[in-house]
GUVOVEX-532422 format. One record per atom (N, C-alpha, C): x, y, z. Coordinates in steps of 0.1 Angstrom, whole numbers, plus 2048, in hexadecimal, padded with zeros to 3 digits. Layout:
XYZ
...
END
This chain:
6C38C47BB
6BD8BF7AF
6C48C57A2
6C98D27A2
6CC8D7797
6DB8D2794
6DF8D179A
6EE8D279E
6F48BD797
6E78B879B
6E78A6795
6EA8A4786
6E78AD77F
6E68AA76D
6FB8AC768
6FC8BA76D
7088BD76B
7168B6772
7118B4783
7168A6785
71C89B77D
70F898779
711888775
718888767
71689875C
719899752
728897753
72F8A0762
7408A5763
746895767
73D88E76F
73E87F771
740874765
73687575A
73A87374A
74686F745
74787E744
75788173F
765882743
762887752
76D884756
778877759
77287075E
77C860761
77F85B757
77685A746
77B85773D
786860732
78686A733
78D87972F
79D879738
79A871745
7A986B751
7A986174E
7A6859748
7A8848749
7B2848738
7AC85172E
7AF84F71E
7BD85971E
7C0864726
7CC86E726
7D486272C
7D486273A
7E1858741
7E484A739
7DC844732
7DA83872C
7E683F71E
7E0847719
7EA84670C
7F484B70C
7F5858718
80586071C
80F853721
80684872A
81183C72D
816834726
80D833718
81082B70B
818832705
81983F701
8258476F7
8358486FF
83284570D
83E843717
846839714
83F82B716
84081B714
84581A705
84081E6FA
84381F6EC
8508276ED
85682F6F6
8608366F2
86E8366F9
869830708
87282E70F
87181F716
869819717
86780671B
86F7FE716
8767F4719
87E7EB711
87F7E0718
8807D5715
8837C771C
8937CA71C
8947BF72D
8A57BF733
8A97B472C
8B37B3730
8BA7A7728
8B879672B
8B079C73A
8AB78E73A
89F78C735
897797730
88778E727
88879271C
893797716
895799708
89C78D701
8937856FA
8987766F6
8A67756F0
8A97836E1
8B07816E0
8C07856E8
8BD78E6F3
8CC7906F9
8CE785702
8C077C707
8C6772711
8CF76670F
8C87646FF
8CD7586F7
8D875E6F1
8DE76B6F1
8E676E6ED
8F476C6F6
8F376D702
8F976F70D
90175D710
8F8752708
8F874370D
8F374371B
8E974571E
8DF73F72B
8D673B72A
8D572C732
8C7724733
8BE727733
8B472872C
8A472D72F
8A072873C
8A3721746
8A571B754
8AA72375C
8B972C757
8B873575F
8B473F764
8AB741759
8A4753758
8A2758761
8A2763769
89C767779
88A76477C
88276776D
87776376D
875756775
87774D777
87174177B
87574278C
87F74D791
88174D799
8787577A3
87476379B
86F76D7A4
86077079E
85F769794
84A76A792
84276279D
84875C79E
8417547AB
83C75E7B2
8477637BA
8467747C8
83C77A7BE
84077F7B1
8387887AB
8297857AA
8227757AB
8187757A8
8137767B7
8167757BD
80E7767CD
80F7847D0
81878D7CD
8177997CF
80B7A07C8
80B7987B8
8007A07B4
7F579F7B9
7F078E7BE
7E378B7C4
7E37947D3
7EC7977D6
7ED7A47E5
7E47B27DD
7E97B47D6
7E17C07D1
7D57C17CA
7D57BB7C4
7C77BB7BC
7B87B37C6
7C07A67CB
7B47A37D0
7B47A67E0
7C47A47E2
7C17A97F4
7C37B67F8
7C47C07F2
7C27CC7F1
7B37CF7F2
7AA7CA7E6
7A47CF7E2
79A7CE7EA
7987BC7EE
78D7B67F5
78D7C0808
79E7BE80B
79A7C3814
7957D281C
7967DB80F
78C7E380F
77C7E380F
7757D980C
76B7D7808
7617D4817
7637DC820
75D7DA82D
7507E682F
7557F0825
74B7FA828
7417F6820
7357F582A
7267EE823
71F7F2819
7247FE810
71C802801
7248077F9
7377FF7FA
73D8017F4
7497FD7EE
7437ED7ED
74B7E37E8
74F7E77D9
7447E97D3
74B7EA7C2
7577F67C0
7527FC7C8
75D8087C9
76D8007CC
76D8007D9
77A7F77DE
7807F17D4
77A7E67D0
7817DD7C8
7817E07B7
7767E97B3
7777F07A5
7867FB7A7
7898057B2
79080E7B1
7998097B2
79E7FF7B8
7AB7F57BC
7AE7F27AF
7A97EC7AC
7A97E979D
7AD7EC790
7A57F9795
7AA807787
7B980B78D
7B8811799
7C881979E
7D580F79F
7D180379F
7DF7FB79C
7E07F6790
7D17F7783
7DB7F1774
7E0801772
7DE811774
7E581C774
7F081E779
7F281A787
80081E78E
80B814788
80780A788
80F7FE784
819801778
81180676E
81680F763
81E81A760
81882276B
81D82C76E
82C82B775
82F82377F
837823789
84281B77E
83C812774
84A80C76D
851815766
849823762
85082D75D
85B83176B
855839772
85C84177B
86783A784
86082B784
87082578C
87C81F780
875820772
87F81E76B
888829768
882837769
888844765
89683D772
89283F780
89C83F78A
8A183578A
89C82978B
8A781B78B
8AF81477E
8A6812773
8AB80C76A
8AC81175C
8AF81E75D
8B082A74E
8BF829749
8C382173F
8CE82373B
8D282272A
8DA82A726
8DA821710
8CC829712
8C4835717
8B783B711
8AD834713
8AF82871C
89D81F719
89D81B72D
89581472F
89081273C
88B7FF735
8977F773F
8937ED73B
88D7E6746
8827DF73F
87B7D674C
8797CA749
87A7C1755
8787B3755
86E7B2761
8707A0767
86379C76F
8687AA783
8747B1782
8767B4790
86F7C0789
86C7CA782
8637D477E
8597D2782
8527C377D
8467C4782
8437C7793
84D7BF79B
8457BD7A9
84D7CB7AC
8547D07A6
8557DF7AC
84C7EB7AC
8447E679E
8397EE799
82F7EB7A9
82B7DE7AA
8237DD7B3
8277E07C4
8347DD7C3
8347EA7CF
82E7F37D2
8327FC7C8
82D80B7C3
81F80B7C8
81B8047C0
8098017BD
8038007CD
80C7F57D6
8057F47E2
8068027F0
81180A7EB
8118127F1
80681F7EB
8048237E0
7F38247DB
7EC8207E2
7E88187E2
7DD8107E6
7D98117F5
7E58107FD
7E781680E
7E582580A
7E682B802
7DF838807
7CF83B803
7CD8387FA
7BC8337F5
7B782F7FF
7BC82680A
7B3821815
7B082C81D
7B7836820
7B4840829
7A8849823
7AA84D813
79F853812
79084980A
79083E80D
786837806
77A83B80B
77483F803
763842802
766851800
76C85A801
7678677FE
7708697F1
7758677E9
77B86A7E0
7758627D2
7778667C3
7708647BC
77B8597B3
77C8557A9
78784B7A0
79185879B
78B861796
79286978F
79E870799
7998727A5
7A187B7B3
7AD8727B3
7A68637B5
7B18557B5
7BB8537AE
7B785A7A0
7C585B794
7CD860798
7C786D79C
7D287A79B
7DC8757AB
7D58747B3
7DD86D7BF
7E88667BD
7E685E7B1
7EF84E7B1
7F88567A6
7F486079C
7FD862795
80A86F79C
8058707A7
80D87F7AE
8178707B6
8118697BA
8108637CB
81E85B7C4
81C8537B4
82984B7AE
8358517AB
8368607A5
84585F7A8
8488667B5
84386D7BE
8498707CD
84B8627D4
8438537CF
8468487D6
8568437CF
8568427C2
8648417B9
87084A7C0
86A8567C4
8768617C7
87D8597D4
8718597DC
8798557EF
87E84A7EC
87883F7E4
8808357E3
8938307DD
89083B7D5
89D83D7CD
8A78427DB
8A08507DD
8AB8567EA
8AF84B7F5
8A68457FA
8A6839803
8B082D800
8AD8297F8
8B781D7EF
8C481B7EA
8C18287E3
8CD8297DA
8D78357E3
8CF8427E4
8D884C7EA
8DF8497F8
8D4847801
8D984380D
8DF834812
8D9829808
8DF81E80D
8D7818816
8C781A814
8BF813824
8BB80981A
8B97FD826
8B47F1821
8A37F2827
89B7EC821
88F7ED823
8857E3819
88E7D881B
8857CA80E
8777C8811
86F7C981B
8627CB81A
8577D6818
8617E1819
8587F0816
8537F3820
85B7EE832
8547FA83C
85280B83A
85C80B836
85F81B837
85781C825
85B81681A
85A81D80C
85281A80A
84781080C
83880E80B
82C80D815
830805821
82680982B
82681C831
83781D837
83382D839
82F834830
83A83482B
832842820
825841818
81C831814
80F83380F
80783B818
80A833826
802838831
7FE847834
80B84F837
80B85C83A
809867832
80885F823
806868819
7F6869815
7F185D81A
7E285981A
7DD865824
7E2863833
7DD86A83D
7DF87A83A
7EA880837
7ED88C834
7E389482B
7E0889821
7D788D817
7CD88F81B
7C5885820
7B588082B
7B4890832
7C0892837
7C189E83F
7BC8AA834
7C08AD82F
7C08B6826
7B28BC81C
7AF8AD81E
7A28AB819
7958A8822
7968B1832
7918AC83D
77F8AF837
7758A183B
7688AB838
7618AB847
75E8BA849
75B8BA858
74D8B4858
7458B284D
7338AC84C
73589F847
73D89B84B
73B88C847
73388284C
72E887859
72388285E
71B87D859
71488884B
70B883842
70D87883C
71587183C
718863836
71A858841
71885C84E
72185585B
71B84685C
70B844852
70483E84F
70983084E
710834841
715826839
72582A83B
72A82C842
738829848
73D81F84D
735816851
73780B859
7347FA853
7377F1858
7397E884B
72B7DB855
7257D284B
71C7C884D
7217BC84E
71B7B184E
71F7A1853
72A7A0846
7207A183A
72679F82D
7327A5827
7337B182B
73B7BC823
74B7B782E
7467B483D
7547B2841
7557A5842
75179D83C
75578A83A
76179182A
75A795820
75E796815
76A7A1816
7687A6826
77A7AC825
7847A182D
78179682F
788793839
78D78582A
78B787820
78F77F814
79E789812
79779480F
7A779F80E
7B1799818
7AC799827
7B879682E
7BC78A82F
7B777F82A
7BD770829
7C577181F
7C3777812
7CC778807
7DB78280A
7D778B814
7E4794818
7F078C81F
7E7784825
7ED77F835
7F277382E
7F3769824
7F7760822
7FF765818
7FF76F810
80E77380A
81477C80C
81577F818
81F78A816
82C78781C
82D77B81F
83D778821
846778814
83B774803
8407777F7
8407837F9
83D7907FD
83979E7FA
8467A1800
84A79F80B
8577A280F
8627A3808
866791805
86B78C803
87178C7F1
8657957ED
8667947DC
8727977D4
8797A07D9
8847A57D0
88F7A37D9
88E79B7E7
89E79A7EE
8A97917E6
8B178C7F0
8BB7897E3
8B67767E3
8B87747D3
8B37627D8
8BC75C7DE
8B174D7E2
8B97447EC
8B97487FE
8C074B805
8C274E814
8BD75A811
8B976780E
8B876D810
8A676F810
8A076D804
89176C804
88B76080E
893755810
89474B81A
890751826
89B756829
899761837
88F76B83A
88D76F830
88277E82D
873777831
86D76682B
866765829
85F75B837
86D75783B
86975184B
86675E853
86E766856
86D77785E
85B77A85E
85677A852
84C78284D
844777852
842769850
83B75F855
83875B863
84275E86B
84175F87B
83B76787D
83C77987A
83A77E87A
82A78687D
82478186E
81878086F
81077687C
81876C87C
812760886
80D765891
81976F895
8167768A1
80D77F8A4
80D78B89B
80479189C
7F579189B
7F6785894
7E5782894
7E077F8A2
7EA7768AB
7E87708B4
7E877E8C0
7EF78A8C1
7EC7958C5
7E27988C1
7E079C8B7
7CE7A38B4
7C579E8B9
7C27908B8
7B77898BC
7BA78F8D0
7C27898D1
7C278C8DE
7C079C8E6
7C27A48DF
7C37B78E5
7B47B58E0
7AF7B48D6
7A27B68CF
7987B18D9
79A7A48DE
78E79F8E7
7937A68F7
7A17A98F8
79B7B2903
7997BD907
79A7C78FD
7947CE8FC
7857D68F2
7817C58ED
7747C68E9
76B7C78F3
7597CD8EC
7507CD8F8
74D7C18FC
74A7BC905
7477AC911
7547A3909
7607A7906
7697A3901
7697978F2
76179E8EA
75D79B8E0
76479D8D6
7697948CB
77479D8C2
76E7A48B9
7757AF8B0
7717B88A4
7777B389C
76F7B388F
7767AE884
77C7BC87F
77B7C6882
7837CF87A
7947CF880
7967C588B
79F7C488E
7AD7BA887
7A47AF888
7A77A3885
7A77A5873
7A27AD86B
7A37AD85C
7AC7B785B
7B77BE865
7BE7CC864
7CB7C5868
7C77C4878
7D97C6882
7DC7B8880
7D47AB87B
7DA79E87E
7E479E86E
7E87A886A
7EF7AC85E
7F97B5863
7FD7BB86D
8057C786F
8127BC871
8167B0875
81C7A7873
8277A8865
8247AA85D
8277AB84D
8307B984C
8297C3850
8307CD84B
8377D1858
8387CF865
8427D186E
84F7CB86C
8507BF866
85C7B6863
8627C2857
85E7C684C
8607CB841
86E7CD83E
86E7D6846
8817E0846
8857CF84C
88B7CF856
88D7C3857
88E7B3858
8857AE84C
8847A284D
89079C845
89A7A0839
8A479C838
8B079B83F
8AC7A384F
8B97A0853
8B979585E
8C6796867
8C3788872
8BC78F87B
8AC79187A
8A7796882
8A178A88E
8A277C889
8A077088F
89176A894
88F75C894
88375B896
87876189E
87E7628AB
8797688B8
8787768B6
88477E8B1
87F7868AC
8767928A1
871781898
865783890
859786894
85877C8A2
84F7788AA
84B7878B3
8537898BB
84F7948C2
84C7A48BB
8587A38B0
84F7B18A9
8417B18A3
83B7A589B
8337A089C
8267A28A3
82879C8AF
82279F8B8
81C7AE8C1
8297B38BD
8287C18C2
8227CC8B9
8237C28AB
8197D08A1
80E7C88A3
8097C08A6
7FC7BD8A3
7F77C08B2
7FD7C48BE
7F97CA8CA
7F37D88C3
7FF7E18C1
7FD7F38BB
7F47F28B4
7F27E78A7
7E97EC89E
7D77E98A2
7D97E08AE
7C57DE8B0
7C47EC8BA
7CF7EE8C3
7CE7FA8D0
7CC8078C6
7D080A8B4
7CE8118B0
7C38168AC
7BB8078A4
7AE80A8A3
7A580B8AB
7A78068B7
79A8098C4
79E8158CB
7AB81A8C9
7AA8258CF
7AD8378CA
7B48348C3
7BC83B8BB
7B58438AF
7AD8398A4
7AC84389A
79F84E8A0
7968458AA
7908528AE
7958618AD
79E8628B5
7A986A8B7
7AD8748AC
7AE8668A3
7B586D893
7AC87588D
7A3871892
79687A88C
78D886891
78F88889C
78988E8A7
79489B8A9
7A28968AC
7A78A08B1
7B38A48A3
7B989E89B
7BF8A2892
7B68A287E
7AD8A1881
7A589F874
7A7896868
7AB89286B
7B1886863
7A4878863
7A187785C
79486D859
79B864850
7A285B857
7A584E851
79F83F84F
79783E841
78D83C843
78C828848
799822841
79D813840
7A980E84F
7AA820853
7B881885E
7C181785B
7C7820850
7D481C848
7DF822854
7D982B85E
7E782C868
7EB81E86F
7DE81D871
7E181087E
7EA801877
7E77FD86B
7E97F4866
7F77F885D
7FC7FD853
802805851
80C811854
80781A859
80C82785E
81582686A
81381F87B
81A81B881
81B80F880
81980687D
8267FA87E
8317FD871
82F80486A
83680985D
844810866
83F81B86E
847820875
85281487D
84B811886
84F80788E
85A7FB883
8547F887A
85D7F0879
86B7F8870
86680486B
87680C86A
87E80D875
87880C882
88480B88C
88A80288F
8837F688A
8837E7890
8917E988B
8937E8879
89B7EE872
8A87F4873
8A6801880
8B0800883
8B77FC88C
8AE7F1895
8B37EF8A1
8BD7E289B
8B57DA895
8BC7D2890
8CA7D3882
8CC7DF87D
8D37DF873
8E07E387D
8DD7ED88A
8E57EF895
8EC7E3898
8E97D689C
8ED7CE89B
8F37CA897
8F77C5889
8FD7C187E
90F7C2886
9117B2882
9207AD880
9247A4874
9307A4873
93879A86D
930789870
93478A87C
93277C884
920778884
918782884
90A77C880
90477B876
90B78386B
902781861
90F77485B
91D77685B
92C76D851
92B77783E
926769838
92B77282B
91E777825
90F77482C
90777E82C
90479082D
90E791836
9107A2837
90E7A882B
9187A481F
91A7A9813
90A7A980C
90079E810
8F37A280A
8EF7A880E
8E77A8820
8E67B4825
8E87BF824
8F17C382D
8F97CE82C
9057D4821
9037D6816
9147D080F
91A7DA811
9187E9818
9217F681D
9267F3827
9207EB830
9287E483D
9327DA83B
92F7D4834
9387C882F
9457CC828
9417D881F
94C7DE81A
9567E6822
9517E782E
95B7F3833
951804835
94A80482B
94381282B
93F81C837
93881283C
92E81584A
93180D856
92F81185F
92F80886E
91F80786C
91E7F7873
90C7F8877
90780387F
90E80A889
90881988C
905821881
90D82587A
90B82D870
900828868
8FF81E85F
8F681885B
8E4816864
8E681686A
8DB815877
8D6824877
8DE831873
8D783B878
8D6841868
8DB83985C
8D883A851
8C683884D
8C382B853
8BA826856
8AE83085C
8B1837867
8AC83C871
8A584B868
8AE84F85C
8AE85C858
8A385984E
8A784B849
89F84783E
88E84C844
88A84484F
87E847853
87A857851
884862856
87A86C855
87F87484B
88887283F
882873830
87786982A
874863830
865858827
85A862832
85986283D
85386B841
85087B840
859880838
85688A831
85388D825
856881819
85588280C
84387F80F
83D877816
83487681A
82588081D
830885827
82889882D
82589C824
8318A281E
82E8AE80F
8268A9800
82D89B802
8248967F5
8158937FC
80E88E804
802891807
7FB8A0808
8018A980F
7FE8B780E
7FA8B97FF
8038B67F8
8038BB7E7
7F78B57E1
7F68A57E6
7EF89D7DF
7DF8A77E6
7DB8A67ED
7D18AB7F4
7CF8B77F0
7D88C37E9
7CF8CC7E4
7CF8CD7D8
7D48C47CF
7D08BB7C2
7C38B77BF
7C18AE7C9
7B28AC7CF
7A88B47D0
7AE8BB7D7
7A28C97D4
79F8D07CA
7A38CF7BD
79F8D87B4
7918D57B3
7878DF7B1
7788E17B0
7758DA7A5
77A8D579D
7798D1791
7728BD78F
77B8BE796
77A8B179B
7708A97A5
76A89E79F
75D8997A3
76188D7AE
7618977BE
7608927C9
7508907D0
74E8877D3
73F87F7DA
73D88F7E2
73088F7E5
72C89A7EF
72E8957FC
72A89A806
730895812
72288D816
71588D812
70C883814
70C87680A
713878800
71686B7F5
7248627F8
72B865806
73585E809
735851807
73E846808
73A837809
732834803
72D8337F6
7228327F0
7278307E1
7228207DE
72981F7D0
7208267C7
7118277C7
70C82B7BD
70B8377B6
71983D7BD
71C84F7B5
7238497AD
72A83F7A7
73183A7A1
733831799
72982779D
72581C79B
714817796
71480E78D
70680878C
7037FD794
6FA8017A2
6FA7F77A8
6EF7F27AA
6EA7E47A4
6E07DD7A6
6D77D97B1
6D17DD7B0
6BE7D97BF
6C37E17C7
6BA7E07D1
6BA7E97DB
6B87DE7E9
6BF7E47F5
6C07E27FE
6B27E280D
6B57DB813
6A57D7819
6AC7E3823
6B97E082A
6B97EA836
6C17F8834
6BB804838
6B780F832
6C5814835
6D081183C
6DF81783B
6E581182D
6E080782A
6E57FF81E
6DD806811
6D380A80F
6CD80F804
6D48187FB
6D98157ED
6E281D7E6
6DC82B7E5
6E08367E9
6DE8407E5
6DD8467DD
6CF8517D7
6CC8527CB
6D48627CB
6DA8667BE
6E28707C0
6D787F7C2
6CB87D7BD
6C388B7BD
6C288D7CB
6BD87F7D3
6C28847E2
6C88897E9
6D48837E7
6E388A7E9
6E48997E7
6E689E7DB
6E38AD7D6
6D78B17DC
6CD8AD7E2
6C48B97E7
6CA8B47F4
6CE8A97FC
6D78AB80D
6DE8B480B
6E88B6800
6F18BC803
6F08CE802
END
């Protein structure tokens, strides 16, 4: 009881005292270093003599606007399973991607596009930002419900440039290809979510074990998240490959892809559901693992059949993960992942980095012709043999797997500063530490929890 006043006072000030510092430190950045490229800067384009028809805008906002609807609303919604903690989900989704978005235009402009003193951005900034953003957001799933908005800053603002860094080393240093973000967005959100979860293990979480689990309503209104994921993410892939044949190809890969795995989940789900019943926490997760298995390789000739069967094979790993696995993750490695971001994310992420290399191993003259040079253009030049490149590939994975480790370790004792207004371990999953939430609930796992409660459980 005593402990509720000062609470709610450090609760006050805090998120707005983080929301008004990052907000204006990102504005005096933007004012000093932001600039339009030459293609949204009116006067250098018309300076240049090119059609307002050609602009790349008309070509890549399209990708850009489905990517965004992936984050905001299919991010958000499909968190929204835990049954007293919807406003949370989709309020914190909300907040951590207009911050990261911002943020990440700085940090990937410092490393990609810093030149003449300025950082110029056009419409590929944006969906790069939102890369960024969705690998955030894959780590947020792992700690959703025990963490507060303000813990979520500090996460996304540590979490954006270690995501900037791998990416750079990845891309640019080593030369891996990876147009969907197996390795630079699904792994690394994943394991840096988990690492952190880790870090942040609560052994009484029991006291919340209550409302951990999701109702009719809470998981219809996630399975909105997964309609909006699952119908664009062949744009998500496909957003920044090269136009024409190349996003062409990215966008069929990713499209089979999904087909399949849904058709695996449903299938592993009902049989090894109880009286062979399906779970929807299956079917709103793995019938998605489709998407990000293709990732690393959906630009290349990975071919239809073989959209199909990787497909199929993450959406096998990802239901055998949830029915059997996170137990495991929780019981014997401490890791309390709270949305599944390994199963959905974390291994097929992996997996499809190998896919990656199995197929960049491949790579000839005669199957890709004068595509190689988009693919591959170190192979094409002479640089690399597809062996070499393949085990380029291969390395790539366990530097994203380690920028991962350390930056979660870090992130997670960031997290812990005492200072900082994390839920008690009876106020878990519970919007109303945070939230003003209206009426009250008839069935008593659903009833918002009043915080003086909480403070004398605890």
């Amino acid at each position: 009881m005593a402990g509720s006043p000062s609470r709610a006072a450090g609760r006050r000030l805090q998120l707005p005292l983080l929301c008004l510092f990052l907000q204006g430190a990102t504005a005096v950045l933007f004012a000093v270093f932001v600039r339009y490229n030459h293609k949204t800067d009116a006067a250098l384009w018309h300076r240049g003599n090119h059609s307002n028809a050609d602009n790349e805008f008309y070509f890549r906002y399209p990708s850009f606007q489905d990517v965004h609807a992936m984050v905001f609303v299919g991010f958000g919604f499909l968190m929204v399973f835990l049954q007293r903690y919807g406003f949370s989900s989709v309020g914190f989704t909300f907040l951590l991607a207009a911050f990261a978005l911002q943020w990440s235009t700085l940090v990937q402009g410092f490393l990609h596009s810093f030149h003449s003193g300025h950082i110029h951005v056009g419409v590929e900034s944006m969906i790069n930002a939102d890369f960024c953003v969705g690998a955030v957001l894959i780590s947020s799933g792992a700690l959703l419900g025990k963490t507060g908005p303000a813990q979520l800053l500090l996460m996304a603002l540590l979490e954006v440039v270690l995501f900037g860094i791998n990416e750079f080393v990845l891309l640019h240093l080593l030369g891996v290809r990876d147009a969907g973000g197996s390795m630079t967005i699904h792994t690394f959100g994943a394991y840096f979510g988990l690492v952190l979860s880790r870090v942040l293990y609560r052994p009484q979480l029991e006291k919340s074990k209550h409302r951990q689990g999701s109702v009719y309503h809470s998981d219809l209104f996630a399975m909105i998240g997964t309609i909006f994921l699952w119908i664009f993410w062949p744009s998500f892939n496909s957003a920044l490959t090269a136009l024409g044949t190349g996003q062409h190809q990215t966008a069929l890969n990713t499209y089979y892809s999904l087909a399949a795995s849904t058709l695996s989940t449903f299938a592993l789900s009902a049989l090894v559901g109880e009286d062979g019943r399906l779970d929807m926490v299956h079917i709103q997760n793995a019938a998605l693992a489709g998407g990000v298995v293709v990732g690393t390789s959906s630009e290349m000739m990975l071919t239809p059949f073989g959209a199909l069967a990787a497909g199929f094979l993450a959406g096998t790993v990802s239901t055998l993960g949830y029915k059997f696995f996170t137990p495991i993750l929780e019981s014997k490695f401490k890791v309390q992942d709270t949305s599944g971001v390994h199963n959905l994310h974390g291994m097929p992420g992996v997996l499809g980095a190998l896919l990656g290399v199995l197929v960049a191993g491949l790579a000839t003259h005669e199957a890709y012709g004068d595509g190689l040079e988009r693919v591959f253009p170190l192979i094409a030049e002479g640089q690399r043999s597809a062996t070499s490149q393949a085990m380029y590939q291969l390395f790539g994975l366990f530097v994203t797997l380690m920028f991962a480790s350390v930056g979660g370790g870090l992130g997670g004792l960031l997290l812990k500063l005492p200072f900082l207004d994390s839920p008690l371990d009876s106020q878990c999953y519970e919007d109303q530490v945070h939230w003003q939430v209206p009426g009250e609930h008839e069935d008593e796992a659903q009833r918002p929890l009043r915080v003086e409660e909480a403070d004398t459980q605890a």
